[in-house]
N, C-alpha and C positions, 0 to 999 in steps of 0.2 A: 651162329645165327646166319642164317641165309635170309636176303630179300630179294627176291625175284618182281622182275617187271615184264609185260606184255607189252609192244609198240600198240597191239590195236584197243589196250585197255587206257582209259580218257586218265584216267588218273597217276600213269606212269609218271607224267613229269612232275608230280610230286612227292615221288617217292623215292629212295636212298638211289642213286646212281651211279654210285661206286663203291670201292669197301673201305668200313670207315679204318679197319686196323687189320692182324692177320686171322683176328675168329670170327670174321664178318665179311661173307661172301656176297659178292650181289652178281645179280644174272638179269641181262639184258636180252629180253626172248622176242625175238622175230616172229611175227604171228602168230601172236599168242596174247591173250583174254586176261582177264582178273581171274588169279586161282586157277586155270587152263593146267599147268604141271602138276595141281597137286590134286586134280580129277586121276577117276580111273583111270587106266592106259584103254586106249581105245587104237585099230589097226590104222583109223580114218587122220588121228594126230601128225600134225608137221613133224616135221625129222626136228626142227628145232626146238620143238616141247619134247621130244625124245632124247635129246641132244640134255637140255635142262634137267628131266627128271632124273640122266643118269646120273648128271655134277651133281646133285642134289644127292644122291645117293651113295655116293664116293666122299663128297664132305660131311656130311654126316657118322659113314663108317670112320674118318679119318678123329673127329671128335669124340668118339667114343672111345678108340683103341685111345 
């Protein structure tokens, strides 16, 4: 399980903010929205939503193998 957070999304500080054990990942995304990493990739995105959708994508792979 991955949770990801945005600083500019309002509702960040209600949402998990660390990982609760080791199949629970959480991401703390620097200028970045509600759901912003799990949009299209767009050329226009912060390197730090780039940054996120690649962990995203590396723990996911790591999950399935």
């Amino acid at each position: 399980m991955i949770f990801s957070n945005g600083d500019l999304d309002p509702w960040h500080a209600g949402g998990v903010t660390f990982d609760l054990n080791d199949s629970c990942k959480t991401l703390y995304i620097e200028n970045s929205a509600h759901h912003f990493d799990l949009r299209e990739p767009n050329e226009a995105d912060p390197d730090t939503v780039k940054e996120a959708r690649q962990q995203e994508i590396e723990w996911v792979a790591k999950f399935i193998d």
